[in-house]
C-alpha positions, 0 to 999 in steps of 0.5 A: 373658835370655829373657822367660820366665825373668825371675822373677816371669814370668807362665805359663801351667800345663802342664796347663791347656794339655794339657787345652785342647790336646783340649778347646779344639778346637770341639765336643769338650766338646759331644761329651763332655757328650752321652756323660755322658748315656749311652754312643751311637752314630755316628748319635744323638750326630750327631743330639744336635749340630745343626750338626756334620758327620759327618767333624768328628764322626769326627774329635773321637771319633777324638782323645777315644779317642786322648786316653783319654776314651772308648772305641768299641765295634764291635757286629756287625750287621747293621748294623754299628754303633759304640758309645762311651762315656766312660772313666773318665777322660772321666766326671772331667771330669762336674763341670768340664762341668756347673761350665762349663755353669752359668757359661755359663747364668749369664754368657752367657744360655745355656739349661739 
C-alpha cells in the first residue's frame, strides 16, 4: 500500500502547494508587495529591490502575469516603457503579505 493512502497520512493541501509553487520562488512576494504600493515600471521596481538582477526581475513579472497576478501595460514613447499592475487577484494576497511582513517583524527582527 502506498504510504500516502494509509488513513490518517499527513498531506500537504493542493492549494497550499499551488500557491507556493509561484510565491515561494526568491523575490516574488517582494516584487508583489512593491506593486501593492502602486502600479511602476521595469526601472522603479528594479530600483525598489536592491540586489535582484534585471533578467530574474523580467522573469518573476513575466510568471506573476502568467499566474494572472498582475498585468503589463506597454506605454508608447519615446521611450517606450512598461507598466504593471496587480490584478484583482494579486491586490487578494494585500492581507496574507502584510500578515506575513508583521510575522517576520515579529519573529525574524526584520524591519517595518
Amino acid at each position: 500500500m502506498d504510504q500516502d493512502c494509509r488513513a490518517g497520512a499527513i498531506r500537504c493541501d493542493d492549494a497550499l502547494t499551488s500557491v507556493f509553487a509561484v510565491l515561494g520562488k526568491r523575490w516574488t512576494g517582494v516584487v508583489i508587495g512593491v506593486l501593492l504600493e502602486r502600479p511602476a515600471r521595469f526601472a522603479e521596481i528594479a530600483r525598489a529591490i536592491p540586489g535582484i538582477t534585471e533578467s530574474m526581475l523580467s522573469a518573476r513579472l513575466t510568471e506573476l502575469r502568467d499566474a494572472g497576478l498582475l498585468t503589463r501595460e506597454v506605454i508608447d514613447g519615446p521611450p517606450i516603457a512598461s507598466l504593471y499592475r496587480l490584478t484583482p487577484g494579486g491586490e487578494a494576497l494585500r492581507p496574507a503579505l502584510t500578515a506575513l511582513g508583521e510575522w517576520a517583524h515579529t519573529h525574524m527582527g526584520a524591519r517595518a
